[in-house]
VEXDREN-2710 file (C-alpha; in Angstrom, 1 decimal):
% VEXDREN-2710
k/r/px/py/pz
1/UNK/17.8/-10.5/0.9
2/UNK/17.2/-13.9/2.6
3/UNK/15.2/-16.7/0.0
4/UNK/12.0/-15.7/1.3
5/UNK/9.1/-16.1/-0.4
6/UNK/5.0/-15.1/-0.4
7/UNK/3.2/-18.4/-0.1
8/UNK/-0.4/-17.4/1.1
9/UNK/-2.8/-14.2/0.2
10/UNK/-5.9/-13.7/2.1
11/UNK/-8.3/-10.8/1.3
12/UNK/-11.6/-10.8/2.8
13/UNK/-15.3/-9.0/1.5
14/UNK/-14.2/-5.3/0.8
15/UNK/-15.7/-1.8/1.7
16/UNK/-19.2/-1.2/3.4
17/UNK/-19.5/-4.4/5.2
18/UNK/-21.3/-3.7/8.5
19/UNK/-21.8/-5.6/11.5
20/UNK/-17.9/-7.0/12.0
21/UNK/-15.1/-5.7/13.9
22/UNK/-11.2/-5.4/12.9
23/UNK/-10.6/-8.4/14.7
24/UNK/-13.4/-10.7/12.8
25/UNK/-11.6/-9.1/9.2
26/UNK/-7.8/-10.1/10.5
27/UNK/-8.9/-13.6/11.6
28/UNK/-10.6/-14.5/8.3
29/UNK/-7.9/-13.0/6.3
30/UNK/-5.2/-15.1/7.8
31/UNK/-7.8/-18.2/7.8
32/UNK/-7.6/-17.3/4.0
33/UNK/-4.0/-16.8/3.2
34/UNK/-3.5/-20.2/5.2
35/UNK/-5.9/-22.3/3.2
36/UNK/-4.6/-20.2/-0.5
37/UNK/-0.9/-21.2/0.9
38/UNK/-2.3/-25.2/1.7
39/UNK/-1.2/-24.6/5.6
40/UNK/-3.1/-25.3/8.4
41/UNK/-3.2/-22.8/11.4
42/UNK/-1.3/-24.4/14.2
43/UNK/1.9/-24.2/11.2
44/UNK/2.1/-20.2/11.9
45/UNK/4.6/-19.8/13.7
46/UNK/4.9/-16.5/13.6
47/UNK/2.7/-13.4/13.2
48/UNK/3.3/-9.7/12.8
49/UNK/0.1/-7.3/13.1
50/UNK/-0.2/-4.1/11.2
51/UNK/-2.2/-2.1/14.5
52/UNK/-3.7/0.9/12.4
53/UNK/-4.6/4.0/13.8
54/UNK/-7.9/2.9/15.3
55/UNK/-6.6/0.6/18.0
56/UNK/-8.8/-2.3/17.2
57/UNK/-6.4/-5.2/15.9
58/UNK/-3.6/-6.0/18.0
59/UNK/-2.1/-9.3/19.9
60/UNK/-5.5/-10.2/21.0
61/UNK/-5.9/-11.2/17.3
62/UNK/-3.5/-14.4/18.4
63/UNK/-6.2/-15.5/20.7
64/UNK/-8.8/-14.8/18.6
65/UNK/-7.3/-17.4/15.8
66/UNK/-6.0/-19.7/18.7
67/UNK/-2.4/-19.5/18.1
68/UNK/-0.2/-21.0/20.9
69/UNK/3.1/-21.0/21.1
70/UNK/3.9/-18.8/18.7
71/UNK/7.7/-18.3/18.3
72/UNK/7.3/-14.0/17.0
73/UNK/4.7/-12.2/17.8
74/UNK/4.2/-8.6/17.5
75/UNK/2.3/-5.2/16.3
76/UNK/4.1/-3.2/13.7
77/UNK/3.2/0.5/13.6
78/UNK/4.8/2.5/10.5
79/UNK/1.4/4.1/9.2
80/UNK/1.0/3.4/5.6
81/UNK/3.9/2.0/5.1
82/UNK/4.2/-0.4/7.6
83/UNK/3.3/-3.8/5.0
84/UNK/6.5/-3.3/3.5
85/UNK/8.4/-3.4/6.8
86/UNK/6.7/-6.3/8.1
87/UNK/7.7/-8.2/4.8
88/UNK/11.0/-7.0/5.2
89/UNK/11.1/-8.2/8.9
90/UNK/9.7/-11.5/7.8
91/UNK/12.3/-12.6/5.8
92/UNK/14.7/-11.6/8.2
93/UNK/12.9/-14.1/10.7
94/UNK/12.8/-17.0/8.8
95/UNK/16.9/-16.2/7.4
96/UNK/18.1/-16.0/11.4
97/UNK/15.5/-19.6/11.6
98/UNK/13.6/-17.4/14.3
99/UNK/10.1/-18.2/12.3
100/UNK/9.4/-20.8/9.4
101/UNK/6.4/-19.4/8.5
102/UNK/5.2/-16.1/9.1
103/UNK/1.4/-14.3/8.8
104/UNK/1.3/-10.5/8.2
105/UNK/-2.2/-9.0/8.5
106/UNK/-4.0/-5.8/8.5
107/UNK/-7.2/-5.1/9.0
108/UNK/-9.9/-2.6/9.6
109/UNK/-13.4/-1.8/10.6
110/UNK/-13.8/2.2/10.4
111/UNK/-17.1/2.6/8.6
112/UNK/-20.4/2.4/10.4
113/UNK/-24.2/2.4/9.0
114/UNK/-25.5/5.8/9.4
115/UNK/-22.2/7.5/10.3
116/UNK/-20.3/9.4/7.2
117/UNK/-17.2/8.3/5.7
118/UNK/-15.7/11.6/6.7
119/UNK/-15.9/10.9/11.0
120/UNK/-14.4/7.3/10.1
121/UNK/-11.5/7.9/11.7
122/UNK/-12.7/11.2/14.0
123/UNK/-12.5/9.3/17.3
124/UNK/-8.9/7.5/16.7
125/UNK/-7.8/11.3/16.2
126/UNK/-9.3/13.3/18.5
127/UNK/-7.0/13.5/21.3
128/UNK/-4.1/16.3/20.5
129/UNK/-2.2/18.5/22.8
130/UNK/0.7/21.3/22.1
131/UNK/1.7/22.1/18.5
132/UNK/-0.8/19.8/16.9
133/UNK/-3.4/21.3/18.9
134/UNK/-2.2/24.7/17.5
135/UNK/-3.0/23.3/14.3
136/UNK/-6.0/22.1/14.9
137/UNK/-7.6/25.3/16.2
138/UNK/-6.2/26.7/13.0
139/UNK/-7.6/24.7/10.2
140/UNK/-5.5/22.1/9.7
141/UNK/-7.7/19.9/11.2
142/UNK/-6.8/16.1/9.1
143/UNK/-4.3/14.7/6.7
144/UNK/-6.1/16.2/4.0
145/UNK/-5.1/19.6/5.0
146/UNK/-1.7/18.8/5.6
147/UNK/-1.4/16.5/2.1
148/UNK/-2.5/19.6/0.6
149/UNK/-0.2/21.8/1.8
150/UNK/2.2/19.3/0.3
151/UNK/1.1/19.3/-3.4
152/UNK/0.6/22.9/-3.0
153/UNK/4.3/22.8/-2.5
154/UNK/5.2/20.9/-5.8
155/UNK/2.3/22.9/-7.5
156/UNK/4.3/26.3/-6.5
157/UNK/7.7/24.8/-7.6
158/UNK/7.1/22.8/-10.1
159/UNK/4.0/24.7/-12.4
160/UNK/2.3/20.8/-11.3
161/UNK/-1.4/21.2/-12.4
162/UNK/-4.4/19.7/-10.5
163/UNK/-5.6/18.5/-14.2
164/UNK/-2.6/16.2/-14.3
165/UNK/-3.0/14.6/-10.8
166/UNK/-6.5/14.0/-12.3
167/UNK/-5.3/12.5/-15.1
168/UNK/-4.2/9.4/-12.3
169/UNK/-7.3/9.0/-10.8
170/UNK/-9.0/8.8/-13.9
171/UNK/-6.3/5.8/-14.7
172/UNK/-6.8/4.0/-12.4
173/UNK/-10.8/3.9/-12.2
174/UNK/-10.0/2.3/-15.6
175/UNK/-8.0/-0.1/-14.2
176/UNK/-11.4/-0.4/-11.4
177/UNK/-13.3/-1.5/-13.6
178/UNK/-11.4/-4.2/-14.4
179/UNK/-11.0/-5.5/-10.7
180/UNK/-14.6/-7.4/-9.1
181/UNK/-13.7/-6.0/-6.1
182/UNK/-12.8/-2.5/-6.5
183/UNK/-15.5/-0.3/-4.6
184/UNK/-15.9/1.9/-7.2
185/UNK/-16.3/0.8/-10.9
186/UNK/-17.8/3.9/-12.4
187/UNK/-15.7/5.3/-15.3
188/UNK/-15.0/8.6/-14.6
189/UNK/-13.9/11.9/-16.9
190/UNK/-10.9/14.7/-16.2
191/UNK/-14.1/16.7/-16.1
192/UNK/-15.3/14.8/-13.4
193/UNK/-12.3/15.0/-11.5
194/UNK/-12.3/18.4/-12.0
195/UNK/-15.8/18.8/-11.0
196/UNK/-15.2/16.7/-7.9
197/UNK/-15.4/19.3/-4.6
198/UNK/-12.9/20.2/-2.9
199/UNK/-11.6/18.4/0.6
200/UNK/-8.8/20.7/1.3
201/UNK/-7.6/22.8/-1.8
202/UNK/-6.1/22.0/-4.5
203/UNK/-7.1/18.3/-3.7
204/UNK/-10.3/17.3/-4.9
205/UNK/-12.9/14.7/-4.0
206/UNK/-11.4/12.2/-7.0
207/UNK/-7.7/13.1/-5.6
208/UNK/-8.1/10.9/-2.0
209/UNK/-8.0/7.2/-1.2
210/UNK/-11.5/5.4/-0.3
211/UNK/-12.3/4.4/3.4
212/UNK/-12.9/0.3/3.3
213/UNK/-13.6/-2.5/6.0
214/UNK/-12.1/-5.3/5.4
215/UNK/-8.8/-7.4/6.2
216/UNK/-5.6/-8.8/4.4
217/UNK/-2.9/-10.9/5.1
218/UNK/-0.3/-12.4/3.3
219/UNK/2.3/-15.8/5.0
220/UNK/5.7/-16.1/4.2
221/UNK/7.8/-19.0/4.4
222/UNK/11.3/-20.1/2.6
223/UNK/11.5/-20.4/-1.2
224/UNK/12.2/-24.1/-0.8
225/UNK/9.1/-24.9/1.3
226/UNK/6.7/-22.0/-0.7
227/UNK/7.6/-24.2/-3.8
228/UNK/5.8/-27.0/-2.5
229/UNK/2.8/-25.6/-1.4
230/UNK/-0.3/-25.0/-3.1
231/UNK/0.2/-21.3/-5.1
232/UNK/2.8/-19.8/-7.1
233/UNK/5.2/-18.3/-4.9
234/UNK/6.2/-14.6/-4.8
235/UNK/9.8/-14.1/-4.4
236/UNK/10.8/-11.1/-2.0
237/UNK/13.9/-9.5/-3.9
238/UNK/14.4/-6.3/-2.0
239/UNK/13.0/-4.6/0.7
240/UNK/14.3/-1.3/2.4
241/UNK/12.8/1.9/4.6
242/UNK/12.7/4.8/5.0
243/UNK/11.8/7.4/7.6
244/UNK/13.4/11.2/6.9
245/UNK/11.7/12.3/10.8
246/UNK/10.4/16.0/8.8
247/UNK/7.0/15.8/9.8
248/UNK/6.0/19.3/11.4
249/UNK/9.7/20.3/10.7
250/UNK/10.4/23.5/8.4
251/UNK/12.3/21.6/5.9
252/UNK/12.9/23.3/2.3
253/UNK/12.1/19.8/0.3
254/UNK/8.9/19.2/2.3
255/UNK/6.4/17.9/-0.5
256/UNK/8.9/18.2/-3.2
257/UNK/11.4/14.9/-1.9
258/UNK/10.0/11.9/0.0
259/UNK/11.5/9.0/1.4
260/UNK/11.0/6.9/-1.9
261/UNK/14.4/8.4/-2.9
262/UNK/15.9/6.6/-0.2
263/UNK/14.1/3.3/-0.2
264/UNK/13.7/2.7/-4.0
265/UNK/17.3/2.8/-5.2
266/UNK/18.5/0.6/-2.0
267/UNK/15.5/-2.1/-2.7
268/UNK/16.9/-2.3/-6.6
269/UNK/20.0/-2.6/-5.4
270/UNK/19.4/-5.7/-3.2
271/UNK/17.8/-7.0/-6.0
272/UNK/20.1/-6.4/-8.2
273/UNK/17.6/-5.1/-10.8
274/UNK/17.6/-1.3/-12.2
275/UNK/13.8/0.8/-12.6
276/UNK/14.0/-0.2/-16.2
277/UNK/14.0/-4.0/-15.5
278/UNK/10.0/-3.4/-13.9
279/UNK/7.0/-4.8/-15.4
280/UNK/4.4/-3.6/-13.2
281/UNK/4.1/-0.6/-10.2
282/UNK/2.0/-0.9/-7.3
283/UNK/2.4/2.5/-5.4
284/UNK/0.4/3.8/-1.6
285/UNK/-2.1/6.2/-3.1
286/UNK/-3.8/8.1/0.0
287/UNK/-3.5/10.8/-3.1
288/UNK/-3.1/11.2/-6.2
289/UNK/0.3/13.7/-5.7
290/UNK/1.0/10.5/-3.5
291/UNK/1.4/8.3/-6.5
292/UNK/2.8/11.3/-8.7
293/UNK/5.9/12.1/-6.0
294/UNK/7.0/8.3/-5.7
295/UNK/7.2/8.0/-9.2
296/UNK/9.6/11.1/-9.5
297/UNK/11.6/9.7/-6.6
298/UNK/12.0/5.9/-7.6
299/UNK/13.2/7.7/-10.9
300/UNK/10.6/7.0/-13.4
301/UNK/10.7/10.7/-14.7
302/UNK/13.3/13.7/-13.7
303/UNK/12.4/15.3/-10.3
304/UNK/9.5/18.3/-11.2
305/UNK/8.3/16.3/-14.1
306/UNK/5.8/13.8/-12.6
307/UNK/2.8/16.0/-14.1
308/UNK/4.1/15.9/-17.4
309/UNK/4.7/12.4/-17.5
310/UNK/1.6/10.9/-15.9
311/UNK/-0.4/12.9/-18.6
312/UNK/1.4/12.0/-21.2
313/UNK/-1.3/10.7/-23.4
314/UNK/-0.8/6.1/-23.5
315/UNK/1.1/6.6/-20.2
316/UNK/-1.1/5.2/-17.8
317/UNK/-4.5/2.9/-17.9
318/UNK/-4.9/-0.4/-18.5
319/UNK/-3.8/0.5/-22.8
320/UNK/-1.0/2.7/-21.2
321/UNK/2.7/1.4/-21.3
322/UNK/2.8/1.7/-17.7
323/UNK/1.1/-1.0/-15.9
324/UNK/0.4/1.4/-12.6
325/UNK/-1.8/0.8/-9.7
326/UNK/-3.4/-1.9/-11.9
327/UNK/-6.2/-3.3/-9.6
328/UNK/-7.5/0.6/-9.4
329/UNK/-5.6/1.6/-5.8
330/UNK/-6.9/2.7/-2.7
331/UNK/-8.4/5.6/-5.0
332/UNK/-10.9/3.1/-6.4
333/UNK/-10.6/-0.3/-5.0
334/UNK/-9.9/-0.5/-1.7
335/UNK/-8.0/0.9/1.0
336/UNK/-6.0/-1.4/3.6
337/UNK/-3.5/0.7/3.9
338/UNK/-0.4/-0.6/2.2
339/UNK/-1.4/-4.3/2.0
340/UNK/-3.6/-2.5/-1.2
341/UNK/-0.6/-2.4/-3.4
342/UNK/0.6/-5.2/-1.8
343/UNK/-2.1/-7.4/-2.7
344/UNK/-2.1/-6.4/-5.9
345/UNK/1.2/-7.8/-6.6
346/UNK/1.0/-10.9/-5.5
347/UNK/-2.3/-10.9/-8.0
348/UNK/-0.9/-9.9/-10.4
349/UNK/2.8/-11.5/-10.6
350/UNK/1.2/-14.7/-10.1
351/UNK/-1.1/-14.0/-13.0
352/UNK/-4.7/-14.1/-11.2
353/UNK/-5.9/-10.8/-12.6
354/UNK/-8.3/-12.2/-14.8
355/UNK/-9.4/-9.3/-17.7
356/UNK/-6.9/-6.6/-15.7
357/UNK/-3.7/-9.2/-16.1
358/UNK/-0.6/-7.2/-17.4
359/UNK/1.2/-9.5/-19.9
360/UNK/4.7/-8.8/-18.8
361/UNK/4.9/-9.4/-14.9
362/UNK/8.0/-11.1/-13.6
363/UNK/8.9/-8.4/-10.9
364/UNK/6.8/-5.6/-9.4
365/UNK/7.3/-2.6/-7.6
366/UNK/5.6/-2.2/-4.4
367/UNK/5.2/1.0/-2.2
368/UNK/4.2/2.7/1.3
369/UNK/3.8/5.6/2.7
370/UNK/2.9/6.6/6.2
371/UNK/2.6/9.6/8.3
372/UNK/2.8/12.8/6.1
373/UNK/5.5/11.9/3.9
374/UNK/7.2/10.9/6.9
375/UNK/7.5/7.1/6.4
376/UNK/8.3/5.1/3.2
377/UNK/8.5/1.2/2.1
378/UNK/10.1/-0.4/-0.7
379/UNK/9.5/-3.9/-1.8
380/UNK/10.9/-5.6/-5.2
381/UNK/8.8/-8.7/-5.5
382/UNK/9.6/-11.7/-8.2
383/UNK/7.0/-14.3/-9.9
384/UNK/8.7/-17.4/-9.8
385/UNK/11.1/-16.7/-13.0
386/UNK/14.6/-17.8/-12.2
387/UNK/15.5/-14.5/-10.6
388/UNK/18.4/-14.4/-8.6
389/UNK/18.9/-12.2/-5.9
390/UNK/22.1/-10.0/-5.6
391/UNK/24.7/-11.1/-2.6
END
């Protein structure tokens, strides 16, 4: 990887904030990362825009912040793990001198007063024609149904219980509670989880991600100029993709393999770190099995053994010896898609965590996840420790 570095975060108000569109979130959030990096504006040369599935941020957002004569612009569209590839296509930018500094943003505007969380995104994905339609007309009428279908695939095959995927959003509400943002703070029991309804059997209410409004972004520049500006920066050490093309496909590891396999091993590689060098893990959680499957493909625990190791009792939680999904996830924080784990990071490698700060955080493990297990992001991000990255 090129010497790029993360210079700027910007996160604006999270969750059930009314009255503002996707547009109005991504313009403040890159107003913020700017003024956290010490960079005016009119010094972006550059910026990538995470489009969503709603259709509501795109290059308009340039003319909304005023940006002329920008050198790259351009939407990104990878689903959930599209904040990994922008990063990764940042730093290739500013190595081939195509960008000096670079915005990535993502923002959304879903939730409406009076309108349930459920029909957030009803209208974005309403239109469907030939197999999906057959689907539809069947049942499997959302990601939820087809998620499930997924852990009830590593459930069959691997004896995986619903009380251990529980055991993760339990985790990380105690990591939540931690994090003044997070949306939900509440402590919460296995016998809550288990309590929880069901959305689409065997995930519960407890196993899926929040629904948020809101915005992020994050600026990139060189190492050399990051130095001088105004935050800590955040070395990029490794970044790689992933995309296995199985969604809808009869394929025999659907929901047991997922592109993290791929990814992971070739993001440590260009950063010439192993798993076991890690201090902290920031992984996409539209799910709890989400969170459970990465960490059996990036190798924390044998293949089939993800239940058994995230209920491990001292595993996870903010006492556990794995500092996992430590500002509470899109579970219980927030949910920008993956600029949540993202974010995170950067928090947390450059120590502004406050009462959830992990003592040992010189490089972090950042994922996404997009589609049905169809896309994957790996990022291996460095505090500013002397970390060199592998030619």
């Amino acid at each position: 990887m090129t010497a790029a570095a993360i210079a700027g975060l910007g996160m604006t108000e999270m969750g059930k904030v009314y009255g503002r569109t996707a547009i109005d979130f991504g313009a403040d959030a890159v107003r913020l990362a700017a003024a956290d990096a010490g960079l005016e504006l009119d010094e972006i040369d550059a910026l990538l825009i995470s489009s969503g599935v709603t259709g509501e941020l795109g290059l308009p957002l340039a003319v909304a912040l005023d940006m002329q004569d920008l050198r790259v612009l351009s939407e990104v569209q990878a689903f959930g793990s599209t904040a990994g590839l922008m990063i990764q296509m940042a730093t290739r930018a500013i190595d081939a001198g195509d960008a000096d500094v670079v915005a990535c943003v993502f923002a959304d505007a879903p939730l409406r007063e009076r309108r349930s969380v459920g029909d957030a995104y009803a209208q974005a994905n309403s239109a469907v024609s030939g197999w999906e339609g057959i689907l539809r007309v069947n049942g499997v009428n959302s990601a939820n149904a087809l998620y499930a279908l997924a852990v009830q695939r590593h459930i069959d095959t691997f004896g995986t219980t619903s009380e251990q995927l529980g055991s993760i959003a339990v985790a990380q509400r105690q990591w939540a509670q931690c994090n003044p943002v997070a949306q939900m703070r509440d402590p919460i029991s296995l016998d809550d989880h288990q309590a929880s309804r069901l959305i689409a059997g065997p995930l519960h209410l407890l196993d899926c991600c929040l629904v948020s409004n809101g915005g992020v972004a994050v600026i990139l520049t060189s190492e050399e100029r990051a130095a001088d500006l105004r935050r800590p920066a955040v070395s990029v050490l490794g970044a790689a993709q992933a995309h296995p093309g199985r969604y809808m496909r009869r394929r025999d590891d659907f929901g047991l393999v997922t592109g993290a396999a791929q990814a992971g091993p070739r993001a440590l590689a260009q950063a010439g770190v192993s798993i076991d060098d890690i201090d902290l893990v920031e992984l996409y959680d539209c799910y709890t099995y989400t969170v459970l499957v990465t960490l059996e493909d990036y190798g924390f625990c044998e293949k089939g053994e993800g239940g058994q190791f995230v209920s491990e009792t001292g595993m996870l939680g903010p006492c556990g010896t794995l500092a996992l999904n430590t500002g509470g996830g899109q579970l219980s924080s927030y949910y920008m898609w993956g600029f949540t784990p993202l974010a995170e990071a950067i928090i947390q490698l450059r120590g502004d965590a406050g009462a959830r700060q992990v003592s040992a955080h010189d490089l972090a493990l950042v994922s996404g996840n997009g589609g049905v297990l169809d896309h994957h992001s790996t990022l291996v991000l460095g505090a500013n420790s002397g970390l060199v990255v592998a030619e």
